[in-house]
N, C-alpha and C positions, 0 to 999 in steps of 0.2 A: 678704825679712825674714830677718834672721840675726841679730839681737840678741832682749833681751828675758829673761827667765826665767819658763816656764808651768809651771803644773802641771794636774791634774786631781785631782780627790778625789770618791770616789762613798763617800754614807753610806749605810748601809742601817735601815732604822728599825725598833724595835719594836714598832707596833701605829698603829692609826688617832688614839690619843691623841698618843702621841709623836708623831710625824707632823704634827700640828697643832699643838704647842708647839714643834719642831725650829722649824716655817716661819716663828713669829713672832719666836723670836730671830733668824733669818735675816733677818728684815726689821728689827730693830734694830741687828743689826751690817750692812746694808750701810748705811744710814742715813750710820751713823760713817763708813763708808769713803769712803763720796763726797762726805765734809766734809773728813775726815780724813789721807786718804788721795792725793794727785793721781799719786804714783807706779803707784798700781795702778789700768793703765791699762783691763783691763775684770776683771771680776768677775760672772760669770756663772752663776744659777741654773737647774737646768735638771731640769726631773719627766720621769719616763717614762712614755709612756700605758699600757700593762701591766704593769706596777711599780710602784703606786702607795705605795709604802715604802721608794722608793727616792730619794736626790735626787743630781744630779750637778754638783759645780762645776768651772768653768772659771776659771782666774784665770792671767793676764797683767801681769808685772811691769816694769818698764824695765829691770831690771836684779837681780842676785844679795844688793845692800844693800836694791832697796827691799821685797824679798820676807823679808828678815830683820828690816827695821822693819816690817813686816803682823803679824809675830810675837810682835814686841813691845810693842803695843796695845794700851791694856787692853781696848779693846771684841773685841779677836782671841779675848786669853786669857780671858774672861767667855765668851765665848759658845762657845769650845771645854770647859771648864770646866760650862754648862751644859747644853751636849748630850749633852755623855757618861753623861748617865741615860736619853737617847731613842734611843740608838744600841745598834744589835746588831753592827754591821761597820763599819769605815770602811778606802778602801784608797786611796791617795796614790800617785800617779804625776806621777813630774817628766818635763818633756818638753824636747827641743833641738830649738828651729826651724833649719829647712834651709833651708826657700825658703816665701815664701806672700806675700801685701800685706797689710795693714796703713796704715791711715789716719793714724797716728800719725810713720809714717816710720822705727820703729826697726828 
């Protein structure tokens, strides 16, 4: 695998309220995305078992435009828009695949 554009994003949450309203817009924007979206080919939530204020995504693009059209979504900008009152960190790491497989073939 040597195509593709990933990143990772780890939020870090406020309290056990935030925490639980962060998770259900979470589950209203991937809704959108796997209507929405066929370019972003996974999209991955991911909790930590002693972190629980923490949540880590994984997202997996085809490409450099379709991570720019994720951006551009209202359901992207709505729910980044509405987490940033549950949010105490967030840290974004882009990543370059080297080698791995992928079911997708890219």
């Amino acid at each position: 695998m040597t195509g593709g554009f990933a990143l990772i994003a780890r939020f870090e949450l406020r309290d056990e309220a935030a925490a639980d309203a962060f998770d259900a817009l979470v589950d209203q924007m991937l809704a959108d995305i796997k209507i929405h979206e066929p370019a972003a080919l996974a999209y991955i939530v991911h909790t930590i078992p002693d972190e629980p204020m923490s949540r880590v995504f994984y997202e997996l693009y085809e490409d450099q435009a379709a991570f720019d059209r994720h951006q551009e979504q209202r359901h992207a900008q709505c729910f980044l828009t509405e987490a940033e009152q549950h949010i105490s960190a967030l840290r974004v790491t882009f990543l370059h695949p080297d080698a791995g497989k992928c079911p997708t073939g890219i």
